[in-house]
N, C-alpha and C positions, 0 to 999 in steps of 0.2 A: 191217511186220506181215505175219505167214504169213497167204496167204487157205486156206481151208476150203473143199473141194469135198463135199457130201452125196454117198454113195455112189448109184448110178442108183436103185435100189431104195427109198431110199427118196426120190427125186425123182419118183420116178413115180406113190406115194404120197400126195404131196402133189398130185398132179396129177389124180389120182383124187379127191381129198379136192375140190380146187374143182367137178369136173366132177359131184360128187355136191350138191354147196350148191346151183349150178347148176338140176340136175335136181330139186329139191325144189320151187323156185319158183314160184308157183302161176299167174302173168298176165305177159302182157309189162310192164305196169307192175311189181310186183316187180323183173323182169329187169334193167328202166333202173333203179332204185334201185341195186341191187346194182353193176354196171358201171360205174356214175356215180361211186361211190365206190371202188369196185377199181381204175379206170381213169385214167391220167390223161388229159385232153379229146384229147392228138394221138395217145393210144392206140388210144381208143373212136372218134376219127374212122378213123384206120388200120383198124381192124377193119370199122367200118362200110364203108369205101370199096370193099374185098376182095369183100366180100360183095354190092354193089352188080354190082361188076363181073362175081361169078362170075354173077350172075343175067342181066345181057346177055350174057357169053358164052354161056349155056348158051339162051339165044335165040336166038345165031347174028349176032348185031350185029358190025359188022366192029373191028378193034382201032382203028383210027383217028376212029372213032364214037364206042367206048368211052372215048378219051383226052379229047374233046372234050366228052360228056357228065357227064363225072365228075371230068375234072382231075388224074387218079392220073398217073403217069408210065408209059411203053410196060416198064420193069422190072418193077411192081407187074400191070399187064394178063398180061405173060409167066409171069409166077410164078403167078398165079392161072389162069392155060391148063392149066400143066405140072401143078399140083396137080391139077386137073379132071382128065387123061387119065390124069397117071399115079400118083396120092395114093390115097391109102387109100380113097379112095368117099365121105370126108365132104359136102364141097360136096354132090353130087348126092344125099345119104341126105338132106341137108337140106334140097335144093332141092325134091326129090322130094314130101316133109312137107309144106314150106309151102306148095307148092300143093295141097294137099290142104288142108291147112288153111283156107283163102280158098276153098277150094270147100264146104265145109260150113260156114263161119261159125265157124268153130271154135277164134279169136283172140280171148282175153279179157284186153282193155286194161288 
């Protein structure tokens, strides 16, 4: 059977389509609803792990720290570095946010 590639356009469409479901959601509970069913559990733990990390990274905890407290492998720490320095700004738009957010209380469960 011929496989079927969606032209970029409209892949990127659909990418905008979840990133706007996403953005609609009104609590972190919503969020884990939503993810918990999108996800399968080694996705949403993958996801979770990245974001664990990029947040010791962006503390300054050393990588070998990182592997020890989180369990991810020195691949997953490295790619989540390169992302930080040289990715588009997401980590840090969002790191940025969250701590903002926990500074005003401004997380509703």
């Amino acid at each position: 059977m011929k496989k079927t590639t969606l032209p970029i356009q409209r892949e990127e469409k659909r990418e905008k389509d979840l990133y706007a479901a996403i953005f609609a959601l009104e609590s972190v509970g919503e969020v884990d609803l939503f993810l918990e069913d999108l996800c399968t559990p080694a996705e949403l733990r993958a996801i979770a792990d990245r974001w664990q990390v990029a947040k010791l990274i962006h503390q300054d905890v050393p990588y070998r720290k990182i592997q020890e407290l989180t369990g991810v492998s020195t691949a997953t720490i490295t790619r989540v570095a390169r992302a930080l320095a040289q990715g588009r700004g997401g980590y840090a738009l969002a790191l940025g946010k969250a701590k903002n957010q926990q500074k005003k209380g401004d997380i509703r469960a």
